[in-house]
N, C-alpha and C positions, 0 to 999 in steps of 0.2 A: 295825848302826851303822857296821860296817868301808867297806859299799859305799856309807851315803849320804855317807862320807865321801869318797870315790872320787869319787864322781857330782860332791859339792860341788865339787871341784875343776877339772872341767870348765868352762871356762867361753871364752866372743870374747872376752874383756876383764879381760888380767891382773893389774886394781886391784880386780878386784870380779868377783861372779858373774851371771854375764849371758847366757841359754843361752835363742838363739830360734830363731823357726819355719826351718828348711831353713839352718839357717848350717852352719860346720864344726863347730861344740861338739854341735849337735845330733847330726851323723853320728857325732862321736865315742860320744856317750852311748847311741846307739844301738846301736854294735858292742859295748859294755859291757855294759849290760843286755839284752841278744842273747846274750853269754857266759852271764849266770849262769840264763837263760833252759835254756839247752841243759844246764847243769848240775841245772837240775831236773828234767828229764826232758822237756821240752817240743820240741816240731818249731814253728821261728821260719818268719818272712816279714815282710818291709818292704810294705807297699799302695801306693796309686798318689801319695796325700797323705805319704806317710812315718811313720807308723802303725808300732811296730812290736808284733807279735801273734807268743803264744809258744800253742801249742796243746797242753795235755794232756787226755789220754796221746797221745804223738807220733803216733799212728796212729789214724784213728776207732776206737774199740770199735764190735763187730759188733754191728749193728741187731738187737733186739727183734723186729722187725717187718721181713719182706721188704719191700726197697726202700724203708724207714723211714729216715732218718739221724738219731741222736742230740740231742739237745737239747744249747744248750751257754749256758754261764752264765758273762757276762764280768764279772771282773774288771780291776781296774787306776786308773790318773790320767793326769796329764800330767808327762811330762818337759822342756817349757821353763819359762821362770820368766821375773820381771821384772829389770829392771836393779838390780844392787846388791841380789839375794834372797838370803834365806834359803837353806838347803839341803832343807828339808823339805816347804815345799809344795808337792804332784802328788808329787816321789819316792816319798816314804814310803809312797802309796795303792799304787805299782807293786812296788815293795820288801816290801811285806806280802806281797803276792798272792803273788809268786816264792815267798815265805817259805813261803807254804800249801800252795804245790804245792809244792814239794821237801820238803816233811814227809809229803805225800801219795804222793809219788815214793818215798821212803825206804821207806816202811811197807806199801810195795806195795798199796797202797786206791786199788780201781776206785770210781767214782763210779756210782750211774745217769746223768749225765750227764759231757760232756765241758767242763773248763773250757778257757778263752780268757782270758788275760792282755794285755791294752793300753795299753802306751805310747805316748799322743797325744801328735800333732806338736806341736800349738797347742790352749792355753786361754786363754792370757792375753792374746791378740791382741797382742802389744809390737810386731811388726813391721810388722804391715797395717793394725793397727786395729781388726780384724775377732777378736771371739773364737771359741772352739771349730771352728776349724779342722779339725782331725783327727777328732772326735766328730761334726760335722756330715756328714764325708763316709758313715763309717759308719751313721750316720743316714740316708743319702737325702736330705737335708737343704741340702747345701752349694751356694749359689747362686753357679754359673759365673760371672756379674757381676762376681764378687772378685777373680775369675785377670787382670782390667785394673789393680789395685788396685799403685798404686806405693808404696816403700817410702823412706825419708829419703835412701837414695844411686839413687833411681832407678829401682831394680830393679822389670820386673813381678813379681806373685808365679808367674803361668804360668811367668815364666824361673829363676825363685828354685827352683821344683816338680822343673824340669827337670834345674837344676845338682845337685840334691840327688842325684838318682837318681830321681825317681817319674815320674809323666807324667799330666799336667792332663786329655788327653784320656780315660782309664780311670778318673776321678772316679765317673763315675755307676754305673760296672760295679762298683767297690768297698763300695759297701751292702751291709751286713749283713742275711741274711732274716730280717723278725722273725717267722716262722713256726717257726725254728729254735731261735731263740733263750727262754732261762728268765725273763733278766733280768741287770741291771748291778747292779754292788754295788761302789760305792766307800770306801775308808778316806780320812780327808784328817785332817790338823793342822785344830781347832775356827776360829785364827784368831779368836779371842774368848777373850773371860774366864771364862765363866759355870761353867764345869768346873773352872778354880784355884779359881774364891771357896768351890765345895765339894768342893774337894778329892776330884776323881773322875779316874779314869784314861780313862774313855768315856763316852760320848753319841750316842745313836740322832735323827738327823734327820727332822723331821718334814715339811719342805717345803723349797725355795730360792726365796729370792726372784726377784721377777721382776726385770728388770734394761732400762734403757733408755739409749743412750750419744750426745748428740748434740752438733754442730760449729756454733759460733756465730759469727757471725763481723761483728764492728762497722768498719764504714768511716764516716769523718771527714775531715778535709783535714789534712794534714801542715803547717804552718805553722812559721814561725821563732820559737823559744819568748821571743826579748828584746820584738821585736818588735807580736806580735799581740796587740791588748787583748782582754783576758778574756771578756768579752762576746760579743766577735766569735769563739770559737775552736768549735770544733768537735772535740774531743776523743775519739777513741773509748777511749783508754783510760779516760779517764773514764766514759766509759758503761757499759764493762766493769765497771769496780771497784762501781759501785753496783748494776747485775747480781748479780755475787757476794756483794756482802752483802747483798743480797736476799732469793738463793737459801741463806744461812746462815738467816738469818730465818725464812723460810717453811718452811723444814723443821723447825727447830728446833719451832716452833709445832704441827703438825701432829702430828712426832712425837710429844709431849706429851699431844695431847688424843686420839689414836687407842687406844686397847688393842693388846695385843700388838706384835709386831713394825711397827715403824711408818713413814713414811718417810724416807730417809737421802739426803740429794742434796750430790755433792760438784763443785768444779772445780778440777781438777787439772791442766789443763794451758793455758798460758796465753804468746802470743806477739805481742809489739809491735813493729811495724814505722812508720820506721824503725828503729828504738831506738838513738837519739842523746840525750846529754844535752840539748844545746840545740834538740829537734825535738819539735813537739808531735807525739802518735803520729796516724797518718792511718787504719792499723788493727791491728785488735785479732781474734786465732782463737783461741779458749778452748772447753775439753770441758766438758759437763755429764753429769755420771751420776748419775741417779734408778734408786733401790730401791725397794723393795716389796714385801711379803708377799702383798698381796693387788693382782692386776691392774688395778683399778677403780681403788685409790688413788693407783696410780702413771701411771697414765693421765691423773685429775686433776690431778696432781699439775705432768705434763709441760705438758700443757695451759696451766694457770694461769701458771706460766713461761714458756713462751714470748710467751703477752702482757703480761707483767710487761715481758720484755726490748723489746717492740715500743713497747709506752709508754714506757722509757725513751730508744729508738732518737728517736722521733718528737718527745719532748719536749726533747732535744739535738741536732736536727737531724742526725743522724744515721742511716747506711743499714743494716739486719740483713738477715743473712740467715741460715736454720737448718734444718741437716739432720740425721735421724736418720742414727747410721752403723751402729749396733747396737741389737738390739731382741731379748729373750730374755724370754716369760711366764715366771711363777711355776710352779712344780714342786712337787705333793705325791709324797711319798715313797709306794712301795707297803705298804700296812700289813700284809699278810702277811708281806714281806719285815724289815719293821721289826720287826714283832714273834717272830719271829723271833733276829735280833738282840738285843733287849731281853732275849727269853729266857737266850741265850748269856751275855751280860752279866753279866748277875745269878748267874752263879755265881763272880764275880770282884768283885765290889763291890756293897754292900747298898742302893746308889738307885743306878737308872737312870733319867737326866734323859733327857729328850725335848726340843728344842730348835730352830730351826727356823737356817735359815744367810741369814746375810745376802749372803755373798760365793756367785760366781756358780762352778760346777763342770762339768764334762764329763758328768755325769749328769742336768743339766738338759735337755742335748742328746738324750741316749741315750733321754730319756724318753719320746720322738717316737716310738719305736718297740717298746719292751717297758719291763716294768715295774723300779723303779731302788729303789736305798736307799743309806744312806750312814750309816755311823760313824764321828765324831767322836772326837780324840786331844787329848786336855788339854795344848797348848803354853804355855810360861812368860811370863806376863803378856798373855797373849791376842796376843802380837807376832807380824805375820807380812809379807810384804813387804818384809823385813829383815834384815841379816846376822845381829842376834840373836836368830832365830828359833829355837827350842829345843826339843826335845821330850828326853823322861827316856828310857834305856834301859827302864825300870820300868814304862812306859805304852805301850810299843812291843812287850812281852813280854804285856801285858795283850790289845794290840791283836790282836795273831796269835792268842793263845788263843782271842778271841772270835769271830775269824773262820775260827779251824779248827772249833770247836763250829758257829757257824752253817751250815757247812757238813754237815757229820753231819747236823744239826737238818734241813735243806732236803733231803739225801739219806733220811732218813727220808720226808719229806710230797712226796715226787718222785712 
């Protein structure tokens, strides 16, 4: 609790916490949990993305096998966050892990396998746009394309890479072999309710949804708002705003009549230009992000939306134009890993819910290449995104128990 209180206070922006991809707050957080890295017993390294990976036991354990190298089993989260975040979501997934291994370190327990600890650069794309930045490279995953990808003051992100310390060109040399690798196992704060309403310290994931994030963008004619009769205007913010209740509508609907996990589409970001009282807006760039448990629905889903916005473009004489910027499938969880987990669980509280995530995680990434899991931490009122983001000392002591047990659990069936 000492260090996410630490970390919290890292932040570019000292009215609020605000810690993104290759800025200063990041280096700082970096040489931080780099410390306590080293204090568990781990041998660190920064990667070419800014990754920072803490390797136990500091030195390979001697192969099994001539000219064998050890299997190694990553844990970890993401260390930036969004503007004006909480302190717990991604830390807390990396803050465990240390926690594991330096109980591991302490008690002198070799593992059959070696772990690997990761603090990712980016997950939440605040800077670029682009999520799973750091997870993607480890992945093999990360499309070069990005590194042209400018940021509100200008910046590429190749020079953003550069000033940090990494280097854009050693991207592709930085993937993880998943031939080496066990699997990813992540902790994260629920970011949901369904853990308070019963009153549970954890929860085993069962998939993440798929996620789709695209740039809309309505062109109209700027006119003089005393002026122009009604009739004759050409409004894009209007087109915009009936857009979005559209997109409240049709999800709403859909969610409803689907089972399970259902579709969630929100717009969250929304910019008028000119933006003068007295100026009718000429255009309008607003995000749409569609979820999905299932890829099919959220496919439809985008689909249906964007000719929803095209008839409205056409029927206001108005210009659209719309591009995906983000696109991440649905992720099921591996169910031996899971269950596993569940196992562990269960000897710290009498129901273990299985749950699926709606928010998008760095193990959706990882799963591109070896098998992932994820347990869930009962945060207060399901808040997250927010400085009142909360999690209990109580649930964080439950969290570690379960992921020191799963660990035994998996060094048994290794």
């Amino acid at each position: 609790m000492r260090r996410i209180d630490a970390l919290g206070k890292i932040s570019d922006d000292p009215n609020c916490l605000a810690r993104t991809f290759c800025s200063p707050a990041m280096r700082r957080a970096n040489v931080l949990v780099g410390s306590w890295m080293r204090e568990a017993g781990m041998a660190i390294r920064t990667d070419a993305i800014g990754n920072i990976i803490g390797h136990y036991p500091a030195v390979d354990p001697k192969p099994k096998i001539k000219n064998q190298k050890s299997k190694i089993l990553l844990l970890g989260s993401h260390l930036d966050t969004v503007r004006d975040a909480g302190k717990f979501d991604g830390p807390l997934g990396v803050l465990i892990a240390i926690a594991c291994v330096q109980q591991l370190n302490d008690s002198k327990i070799q593992l059959p396998f070696a772990i690997e600890v990761v603090g990712f650069a980016d997950e939440e794309g605040v800077r670029y746009q682009s999520t799973y930045l750091g997870s993607k490279v480890l992945a093999g995953r990360f499309n070069l394309k990005d590194l042209k990808r400018v940021d509100a003051d200008g910046i590429r992100m190749a020079e953003a890479i550069r000033s940090f310390g990494g280097n854009p060109n050693e991207l592709a040399n930085a993937k993880m072999d998943p031939a080496r690798l066990l699997g990813y196992v992540e902790a994260h704060i629920e970011q949901g309710p369904v853990l308070e309403q019963k009153n549970l310290s954890v929860g085993v994931v069962t998939a993440i949804a798929g996620q789709t994030r695209m740039r809309l963008t309505f062109t109209g004619r700027a006119d003089h708002a005393g002026t122009t009769p009604m009739n004759l205007r050409r409004d894009a913010l209007c087109a915009a705003a009936e857009f979005i209740s559209t997109v409240e509508t049709f999800a709403g609907d859909r969610k409803r009549n689907e089972a399970g996990f259902g579709l969630v589409a929100t717009v969250g970001e929304i910019t008028a230009l000119p933006g003068a009282s007295n100026v009718i807006p000429g255009e309008v760039v607003l995000s749409l992000d569609a979820r999905h448990a299932k890829d099919s629905g959220r496919q439809r889903a985008i689909a249906t939306l964007k000719q929803k916005a095209i008839q409205i473009a056409r029927r206001r004489n108005i210009k659209l134009s719309a591009e995906v910027v983000h696109h991440s499938p649905a992720v099921a969880c591996d169910r031996h890993f899971s269950s596993l987990l569940t196992k562990a669980a269960a000897c710290y509280q009498k129901q273990v819910p299985v749950l699926p995530s709606g928010a998008g995680h760095d193990a959706a990434a990882m799963a591109a290449i070896t098998p992932v899991a994820m347990l869930f931490v009962r945060c207060k009122k399901g808040v997250s995104h927010h400085p009142n983001e909360s999690v209990s000392e109580k649930d964080i002591r439950v969290a570690i128990s379960v992921m020191n047990d799963f660990l035994q659990l998996l060094a048994q069936n290794a």
